[in-house]
Structure formats: structure tokens, C-alpha cells
C-alpha positions, 0 to 999 in steps of 0.5 A: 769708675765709669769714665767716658769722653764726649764732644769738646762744647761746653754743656751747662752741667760741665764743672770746669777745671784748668790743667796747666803743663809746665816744664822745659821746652822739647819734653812734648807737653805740647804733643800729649796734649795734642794726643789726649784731645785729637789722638794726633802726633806730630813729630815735627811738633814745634814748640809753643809759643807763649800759651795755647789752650784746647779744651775735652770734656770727660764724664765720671759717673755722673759728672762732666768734667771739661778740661782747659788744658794749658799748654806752655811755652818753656822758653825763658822769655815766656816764663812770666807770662806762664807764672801770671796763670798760676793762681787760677789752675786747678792741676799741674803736670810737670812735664820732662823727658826721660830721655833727656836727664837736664830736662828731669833735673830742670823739674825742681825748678818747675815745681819750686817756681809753681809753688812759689807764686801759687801757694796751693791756692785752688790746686787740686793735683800735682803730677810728675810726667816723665815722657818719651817711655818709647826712648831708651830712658836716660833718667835714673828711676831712683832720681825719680823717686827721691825727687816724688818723696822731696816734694811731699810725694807727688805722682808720677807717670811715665808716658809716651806722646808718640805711642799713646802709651800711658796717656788716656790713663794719665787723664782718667786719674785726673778725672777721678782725682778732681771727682773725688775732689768734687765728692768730697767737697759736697759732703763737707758742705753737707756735714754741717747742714746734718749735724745742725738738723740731728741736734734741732732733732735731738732738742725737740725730743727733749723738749717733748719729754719735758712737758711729758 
């Protein structure tokens, strides 16, 4: 998989795809963001206030694919303000902090309020991101995996904002996830444009051999 990141403008070959954080406040949702985009951390990092956006370009292979991250607020006042971006995101990232077992416990809500107003409509991927991997981890690993199989076994990465563990990978699966996604989608539009052009093929043939 070739996977580089370029300048945050956008190209007129960039395909756009929304990447909305979720989760309670404190988990750093706002800080792996930060990481991933301008490699910065900032322990005093203050929670987000209603939405914020930033934006990365990635290439795969061929493709550049640009990322419009959106960051979250967790308090309770800024949840509807969230919910109303539900229905246009592309992939989702459930954020807690393994140190920290009510912000994983919180998580089923995350997911049951994402679904619940998004319907999978336009999503192409879900993870679970259990951050803070530097800490001493205070979430039962076997909690983790019953909660991924519970809801239809999406992924999980463990990462650290502070340390950069895990992050750039965590956003070169979801490059080739959405690639995939982009491939598949072109061979379906393809197939029937084949399939059309070997029965015309098959018809002339025999309309060949009738005047034979």
C-alpha cells in the first residue's frame, strides 16, 4: 500500500471524506486530531467547544484522498449540535480513554446515538479508539472485545495522542479503507457496462452465424 501525505489545500482530483470524532469529553479526541494534522500535542489541550474542523490530504496509490476531520464537543449541551452532522459523515471514530473505565462505558451510547440518527447512510467506517495506550490501562481488554463483537464487530485501535503511538497507522487503515471503498465502487459501476458489451458481443455473433 503506498500511502503518502501531502499539503492540506485542496487539489481538483481530491475526492473528500468526513471523519467525525465522537466520545466523552477529556478522552483526547481533540488531541489525536491535532497529532495527526500538525504533529503537535498539548497537554493543557482544552476541550472543544461546539465543532471544530482541520483538514489533511493523503495519497493512496493513485488517489488523494482529503480528510475533514471533525472534532466534537462531548459536553451534553453540544450533543445535538453534533447529531445534526451524522447524516453527511463518511467515517466515525468513538473515542475513550483507557484510562478512564466511564468514558469506555459511555461508548455504547456513542454508537447507539450514532446509528440511531445516521442509519449507515453514506458511512464507510467505524472504529473503536481506546486512547491514552501511555497510561496504565484501567479498561478490561476482554470488555473491549465483547463491546466490538456487540456491535457487529467494529474496529478497534489503541492509541496515544501524547506519544504518537498508533496514530499515523490509525489513518493509513482509514486511507485504504476508504480506497477500497472508492475501488469497489467503480468496479460495481463498471460490472454492468461489461456485462452489457458481452451479451451485444454474444448477440452479434449469432446473428452472424444465422446468415451463415
Amino acid at each position: 500500500m503506498d500511502i503518502n501525505e501531502n499539503e492540506n489545500k485542496k487539489g481538483k482530483d481530491d475526492i473528500e471524506f468526513k471523519i467525525i470524532t465522537l466520545g466523552n469529553p477529556g478522552v483526547g479526541k481533540t488531541s489525536i486530531i491535532q497529532r495527526y494534522v500538525s504533529d503537535d500535542f498539548n497537554i493543557n489541550q482544552l476541550s472543544t467547544l461546539g465543532i471544530s474542523y482541520s483538514f489533511k490530504v493523503m495519497q493512496v496509490k493513485e488517489r488523494n484522498l482529503r480528510f475533514k476531520l471533525i472534532d466534537t464537543g462531548g459536553q451534553e449541551k453540544y450533543r445535538s449540535l453534533a447529531v445534526s452532522y451524522f447524516r453527511h459523515v463518511d467515517v466515525v471514530l468513538f473515542v475513550f480513554d483507557l484510562n478512564n473505565k466511564s468514558s469506555f462505558d459511555s461508548v455504547q451510547y456513542w454508537i447507539d446515538l450514532f446509528n440511531e440518527h445516521n442509519n449507515n447512510k453514506n458511512i464507510k467506517a467505524k472504529y473503536i479508539i481506546g486512547n491514552k495506550n501511555d497510561l496504565e490501562q484501567k479498561v478490561d481488554q476482554n470488555l473491549i472485545d465483547e463491546l466490538t463483537t456487540r456491535n457487529d464487530n467494529i474496529k478497534y485501535w489503541s492509541t496515544s495522542a501524547k506519544t504518537k503511538s498508533q496514530i499515523d497507522y490509525l489513518f493509513s487503515l482509514i486511507g485504504f479503507d476508504l480506497y477500497e471503498y472508492l475501488q469497489k465502487k467503480e468496479n460495481n459501476k463498471n460490472e454492468p457496462n461489461s456485462n452489457k458489451s458481452k451479451t451485444l458481443s454474444k448477440n452479434h455473433g449469432s446473428k452472424k452465424k444465422g446468415f451463415c
